[in-house]
C-alpha positions in Angstrom: 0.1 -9.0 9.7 1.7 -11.9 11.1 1.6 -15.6 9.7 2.7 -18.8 10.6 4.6 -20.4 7.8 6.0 -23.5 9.4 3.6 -25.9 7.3 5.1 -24.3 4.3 8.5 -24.4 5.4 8.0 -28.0 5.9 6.3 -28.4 2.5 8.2 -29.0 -0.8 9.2 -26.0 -3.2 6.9 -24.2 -4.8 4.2 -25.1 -2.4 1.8 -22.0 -2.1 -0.6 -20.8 0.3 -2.8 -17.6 0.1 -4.4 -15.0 2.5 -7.2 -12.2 2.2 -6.5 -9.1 4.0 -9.0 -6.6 5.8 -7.5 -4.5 8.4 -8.2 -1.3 10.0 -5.3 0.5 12.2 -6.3 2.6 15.2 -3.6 2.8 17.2 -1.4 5.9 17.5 1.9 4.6 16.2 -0.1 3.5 12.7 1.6 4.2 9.2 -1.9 3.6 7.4 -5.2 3.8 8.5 -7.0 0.4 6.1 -5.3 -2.1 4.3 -7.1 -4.6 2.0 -6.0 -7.0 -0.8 -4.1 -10.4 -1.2 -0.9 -11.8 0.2 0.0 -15.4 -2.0 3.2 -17.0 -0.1 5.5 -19.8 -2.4 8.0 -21.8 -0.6 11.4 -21.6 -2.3 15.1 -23.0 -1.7 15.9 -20.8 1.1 12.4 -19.2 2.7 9.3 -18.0 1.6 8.9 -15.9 -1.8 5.7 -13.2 -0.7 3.6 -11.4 -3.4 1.1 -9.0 -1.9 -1.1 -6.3 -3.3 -2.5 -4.4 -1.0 -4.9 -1.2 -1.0 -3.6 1.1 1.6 -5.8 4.0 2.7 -3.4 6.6 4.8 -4.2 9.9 6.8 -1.8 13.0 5.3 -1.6 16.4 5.9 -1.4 18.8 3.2 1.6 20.3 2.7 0.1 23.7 1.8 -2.8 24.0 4.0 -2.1 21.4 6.7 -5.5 20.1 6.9 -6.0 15.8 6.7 -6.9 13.9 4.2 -7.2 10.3 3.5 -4.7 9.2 0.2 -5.1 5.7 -1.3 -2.9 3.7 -2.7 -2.2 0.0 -4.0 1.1 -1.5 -2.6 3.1 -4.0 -5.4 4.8 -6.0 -2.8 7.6 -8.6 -3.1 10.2 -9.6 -1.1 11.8 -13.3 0.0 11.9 -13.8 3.9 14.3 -16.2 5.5 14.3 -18.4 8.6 15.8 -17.5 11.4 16.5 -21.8 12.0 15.8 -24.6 9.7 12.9 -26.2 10.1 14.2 -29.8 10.2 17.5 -29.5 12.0 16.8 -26.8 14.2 20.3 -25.2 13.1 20.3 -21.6 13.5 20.9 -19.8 9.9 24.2 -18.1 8.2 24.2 -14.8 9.6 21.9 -11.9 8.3 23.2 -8.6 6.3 21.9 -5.1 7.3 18.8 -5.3 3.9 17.8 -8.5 5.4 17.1 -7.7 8.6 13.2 -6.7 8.3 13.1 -10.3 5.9 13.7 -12.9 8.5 11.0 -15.9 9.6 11.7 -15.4 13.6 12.6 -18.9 15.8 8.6 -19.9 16.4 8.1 -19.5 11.6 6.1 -16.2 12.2 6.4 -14.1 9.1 6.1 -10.4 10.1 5.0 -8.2 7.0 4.5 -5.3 9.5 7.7 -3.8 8.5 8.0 -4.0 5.0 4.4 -2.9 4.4 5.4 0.5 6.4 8.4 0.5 4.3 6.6 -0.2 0.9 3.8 2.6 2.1 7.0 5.3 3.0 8.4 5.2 -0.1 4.9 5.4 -2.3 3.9 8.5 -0.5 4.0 11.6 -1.9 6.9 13.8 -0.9 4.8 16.7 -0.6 1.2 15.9 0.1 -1.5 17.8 -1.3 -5.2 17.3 -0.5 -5.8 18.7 -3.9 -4.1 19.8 -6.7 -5.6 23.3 -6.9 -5.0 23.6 -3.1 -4.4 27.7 -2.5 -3.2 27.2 1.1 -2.8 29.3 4.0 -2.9 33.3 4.2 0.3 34.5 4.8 -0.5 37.2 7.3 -3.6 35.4 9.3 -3.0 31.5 8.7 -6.6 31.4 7.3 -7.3 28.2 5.2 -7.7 29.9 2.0 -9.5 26.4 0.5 -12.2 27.2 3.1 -13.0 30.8 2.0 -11.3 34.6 1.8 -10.0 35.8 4.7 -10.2 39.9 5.9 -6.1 40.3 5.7 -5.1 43.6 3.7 -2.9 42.8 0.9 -1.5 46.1 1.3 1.0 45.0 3.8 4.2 44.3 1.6 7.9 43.0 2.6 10.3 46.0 2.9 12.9 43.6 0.9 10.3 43.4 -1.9 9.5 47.0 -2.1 11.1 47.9 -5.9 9.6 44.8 -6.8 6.0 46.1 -5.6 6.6 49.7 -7.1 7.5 48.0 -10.5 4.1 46.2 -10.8 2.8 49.2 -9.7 4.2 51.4 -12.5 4.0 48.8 -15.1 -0.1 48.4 -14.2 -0.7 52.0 -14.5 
C-alpha cells in the first residue's frame, strides 16, 4: 500500500486526492488476509493528513480450540506522515522522534501505509480470539475439538490435588 504523493506535496494546502483499495495478502509474513475500503490524502503545512477506512478480513486461531477462523474488522485510520526532504529545496527534514518513525514520506515521496495498517489491525484484534462465543474447546485428556463432537475420554479420571473437592460434589449430589 504504497503511494506517490509528490504531486500533492507540490500542491497547495488542503489539496486532496483519494484511493480505492482491494487487496488480497498471500504471502507468509501477512498480518491480514483482505483489505478493502478508502484511503482520502489532504496536503497540510508539514506532510500529508491520511484518513482511511478500511475492511480488514484476518486469519485467527481460537484461543480455546486452536482451530482458524477468518475475523473481520473495519480499521478508522488517521495519522499525518512527513517527508523525509522538502519537496522544493531538496533539504533533508528536522530529525524524526521514535512515534514518527513508521510516519515518514521516504526520499523518492512514497507513502508507506504498510506499517501503520499492521499496527492499526494489532491493536483492534481481540486479545483472546474466539471463533465463537459458545466455543467449548479442547478435551483435557485427549485434545479432541469438543466443537466438532464428544470425545470417548472417561471423566472419571480426576486430579489428585482436587480430590476433596471431587468427594464434596460427590456427597453433596447424593
Amino acid at each position: 500500500m504504497q503511494y506517490n504523493v509528490a504531486k500533492l506535496l507540490e500542491g497547495p494546502i488542503g489539496m486532496s486526492s483519494s484511493y480505492n483499495i482491494e487487496e488480497i495478502y498471500t504471502e507468509a509474513s501477512r498480518f491480514t488476509d483482505q483489505v478493502t475500503g478508502s484511503v482520502h490524502m489532504v496536503r497540510t503545512h508539514q506532510g500529508v493528513l491520511v484518513y482511511a477506512v478500511l475492511d480488514i478480513q484476518t486469519t485467527l486461531t481460537c484461543g480455546r480450540c486452536l482451530g482458524e477462523f477468518v475475523w473481520p474488522s473495519t480499521l478508522d485510520i488517521e495519522e499525518e506522515f512527513f517527508p523525509m526532504v522538502d519537496l522544493h529545496t531538496g533539504c533533508q527534514s528536522p530529525p524524526i522522534t521514535d512515534d514518527e518513525v513508521d510516519q515518514r514520506i521516504d526520499t523518492d515521496h512514497v507513502l508507506d501505509l504498510t506499517e501503520i495498517l499492521r499496527q492499526y489491525a494489532i491493536a483492534d484484534m481481540p486479545m483472546k480470539p474466539l471463533c465463537t462465543a459458545n466455543c467449548v474447546g479442547l478435551c483435557r485428556v485427549c485434545g479432541s475439538n469438543l466443537n466438532q463432537g464428544e470425545c470417548n475420554c472417561s471423566d472419571t479420571e480426576v486430579d489428585p490435588r482436587r480430590g476433596a473437592l471431587a468427594d464434596l460434589l460427590k456427597s453433596q449430589k447424593g
